[in-house]
C-alpha positions as CSV (number, residue, x, y, z in Angstrom):
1,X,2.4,-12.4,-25.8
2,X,-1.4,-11.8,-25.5
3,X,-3.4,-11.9,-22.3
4,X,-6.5,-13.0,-21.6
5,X,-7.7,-11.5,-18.1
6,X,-11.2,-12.7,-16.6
7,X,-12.6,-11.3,-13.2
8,X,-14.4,-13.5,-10.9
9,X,-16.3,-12.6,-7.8
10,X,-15.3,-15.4,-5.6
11,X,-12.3,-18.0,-5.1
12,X,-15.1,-21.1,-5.6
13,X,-15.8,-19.7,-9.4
14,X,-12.6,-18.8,-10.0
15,X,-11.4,-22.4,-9.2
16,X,-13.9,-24.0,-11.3
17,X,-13.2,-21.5,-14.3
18,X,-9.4,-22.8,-14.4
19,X,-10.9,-26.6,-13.9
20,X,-12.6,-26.0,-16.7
21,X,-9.9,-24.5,-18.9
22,X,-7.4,-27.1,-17.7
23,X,-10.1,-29.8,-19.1
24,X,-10.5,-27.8,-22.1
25,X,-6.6,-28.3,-23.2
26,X,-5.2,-25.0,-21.8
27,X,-1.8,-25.7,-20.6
28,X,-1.3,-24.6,-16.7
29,X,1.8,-23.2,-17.5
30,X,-0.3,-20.3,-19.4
31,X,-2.7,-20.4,-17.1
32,X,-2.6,-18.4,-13.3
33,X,-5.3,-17.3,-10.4
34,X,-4.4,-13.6,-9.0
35,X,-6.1,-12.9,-5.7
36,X,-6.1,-13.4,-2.0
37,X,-4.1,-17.0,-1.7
38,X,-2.8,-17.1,-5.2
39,X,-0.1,-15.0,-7.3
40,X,0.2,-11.6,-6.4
41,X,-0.5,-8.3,-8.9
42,X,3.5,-8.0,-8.4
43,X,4.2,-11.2,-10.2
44,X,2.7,-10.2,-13.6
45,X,4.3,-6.6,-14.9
46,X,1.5,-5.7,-17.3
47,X,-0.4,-5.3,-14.0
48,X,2.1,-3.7,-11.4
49,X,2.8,-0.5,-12.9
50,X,5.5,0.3,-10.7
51,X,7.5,-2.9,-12.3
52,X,7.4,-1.8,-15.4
53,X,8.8,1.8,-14.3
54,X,11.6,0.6,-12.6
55,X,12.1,-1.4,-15.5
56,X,12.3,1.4,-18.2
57,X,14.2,3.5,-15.7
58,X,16.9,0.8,-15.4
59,X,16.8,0.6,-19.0
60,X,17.3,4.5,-19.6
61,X,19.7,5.3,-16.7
62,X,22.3,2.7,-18.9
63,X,22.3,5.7,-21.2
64,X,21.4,8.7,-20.3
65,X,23.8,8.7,-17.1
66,X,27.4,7.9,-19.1
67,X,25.2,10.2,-21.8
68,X,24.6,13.1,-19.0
69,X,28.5,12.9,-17.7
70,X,29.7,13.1,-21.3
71,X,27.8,16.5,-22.1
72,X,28.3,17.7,-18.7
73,X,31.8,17.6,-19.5
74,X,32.3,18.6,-22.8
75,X,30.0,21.6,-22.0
76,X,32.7,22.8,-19.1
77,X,35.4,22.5,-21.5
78,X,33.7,24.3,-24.4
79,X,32.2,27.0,-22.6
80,X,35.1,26.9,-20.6
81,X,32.7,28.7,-17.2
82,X,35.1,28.5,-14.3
83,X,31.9,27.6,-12.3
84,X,34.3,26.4,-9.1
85,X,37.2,28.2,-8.7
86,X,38.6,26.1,-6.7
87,X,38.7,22.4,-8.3
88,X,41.0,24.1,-10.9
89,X,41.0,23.2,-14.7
90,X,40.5,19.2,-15.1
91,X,38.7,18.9,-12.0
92,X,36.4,21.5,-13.3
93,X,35.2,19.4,-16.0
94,X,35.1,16.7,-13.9
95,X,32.7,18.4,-11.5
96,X,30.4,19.4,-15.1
97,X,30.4,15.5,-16.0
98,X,29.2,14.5,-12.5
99,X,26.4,17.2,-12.7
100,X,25.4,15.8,-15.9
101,X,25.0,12.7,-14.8
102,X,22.9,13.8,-12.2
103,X,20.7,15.2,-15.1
104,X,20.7,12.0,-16.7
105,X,19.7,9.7,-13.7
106,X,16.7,12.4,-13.1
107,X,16.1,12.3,-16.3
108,X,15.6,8.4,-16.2
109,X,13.5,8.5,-13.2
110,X,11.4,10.9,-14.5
111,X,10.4,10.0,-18.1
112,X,11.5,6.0,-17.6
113,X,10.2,5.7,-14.2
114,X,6.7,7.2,-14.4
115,X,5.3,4.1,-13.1
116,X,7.3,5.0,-9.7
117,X,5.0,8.2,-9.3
118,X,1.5,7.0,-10.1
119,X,-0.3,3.9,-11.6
120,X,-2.1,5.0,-14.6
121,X,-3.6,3.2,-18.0
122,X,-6.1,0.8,-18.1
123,X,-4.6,-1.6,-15.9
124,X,-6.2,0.2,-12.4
125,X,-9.6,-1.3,-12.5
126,X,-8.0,-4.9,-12.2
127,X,-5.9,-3.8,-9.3
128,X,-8.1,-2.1,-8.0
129,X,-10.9,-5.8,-8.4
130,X,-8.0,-7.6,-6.6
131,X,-7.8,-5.0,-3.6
132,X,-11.6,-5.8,-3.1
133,X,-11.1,-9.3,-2.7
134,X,-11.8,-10.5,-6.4
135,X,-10.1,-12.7,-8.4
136,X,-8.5,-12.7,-12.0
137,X,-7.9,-16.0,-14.2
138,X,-5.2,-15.0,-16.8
139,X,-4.3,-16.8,-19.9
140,X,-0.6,-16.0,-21.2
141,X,0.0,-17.4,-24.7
142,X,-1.1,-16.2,-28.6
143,X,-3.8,-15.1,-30.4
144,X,-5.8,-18.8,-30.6
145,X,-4.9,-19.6,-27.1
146,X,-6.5,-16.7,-26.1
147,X,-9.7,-17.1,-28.5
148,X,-9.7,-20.8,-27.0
149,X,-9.8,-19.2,-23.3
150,X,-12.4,-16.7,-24.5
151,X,-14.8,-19.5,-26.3
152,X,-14.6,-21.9,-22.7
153,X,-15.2,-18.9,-20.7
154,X,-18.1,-17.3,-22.3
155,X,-20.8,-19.5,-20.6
156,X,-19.2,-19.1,-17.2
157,X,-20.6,-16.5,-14.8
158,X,-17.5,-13.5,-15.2
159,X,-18.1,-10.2,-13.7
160,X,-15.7,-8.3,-17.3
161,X,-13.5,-10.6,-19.7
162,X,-10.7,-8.4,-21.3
163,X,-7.8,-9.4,-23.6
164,X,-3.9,-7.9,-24.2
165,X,-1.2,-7.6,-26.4
């Protein structure tokens, strides 16, 4: 999918800029306003960082959790470490498993889930546009949609005009 993501200063040219691309053949189903009123950030992924970690953590934890309880396990019973005394020999093992998954949910968080700790890439400046009360016209579909969007919009008064893969 390929993005085409125009900032506007104002709702009024923001408004006329999707008139205009509606009249021009793009289909409103690929076409959205973001900004005070309209869709959130939240709503497109690309955008919210913090999405698209929780996301890849989710996606992660599936295996590195069952991943971590498996080599915490099989590492008590090779090493055969008597780390707790008192769970006694399965239990033991048991205890190593759990402590592995642990591993592997941190694990997840950390590398999957980096979105969670800060929002980084390219993506700031447009969130950082909406925050100040500008808008963003996006354009969801492929490569000649997008060139169409671009060709319409390049008269119109945009403040930057960037496109996505």
């Amino acid at each position: 999918m390929n993005y085409l993501i125009a900032v506007l200063s104002d709702r009024i040219q923001a408004e006329e800029a999707y008139t205009i691309l509606e009249k021009g053949g793009i289909s409103l189903n690929q076409l959205s306003i973001v900004g005070k009123g309209y869709k959130n950030v939240s709503d497109f992924t690309f955008l919210d960082r913090s999405a698209q970690g929780r996301k890849n953590a989710l996606r992660m934890a599936y295996w590195l959790i069952p991943f971590g309880f498996f080599g915490g396990y099989t590492f008590d019973a090779i090493t055969t470490i008597d780390t707790f005394g008192w769970a006694g020999e399965p239990f033991n093992h048991i205890i190593g498993g759990i402590l592995g998954s642990i591993g592997g949910a941190m694990g997840s968080f950390f590398v999957g889930g980096s979105g969670f700790l800060e929002n980084s890439g390219d993506t700031i400046p447009f969130l950082n546009r909406v925050k100040a009360g500008k808008y963003l016209l996006i354009i969801e579909g492929d490569e000649s949609m997008v060139n169409k969007g671009k060709t319409m919009l390049r008269g119109f008064k945009l403040e930057s005009m960037e496109t996505y893969q």
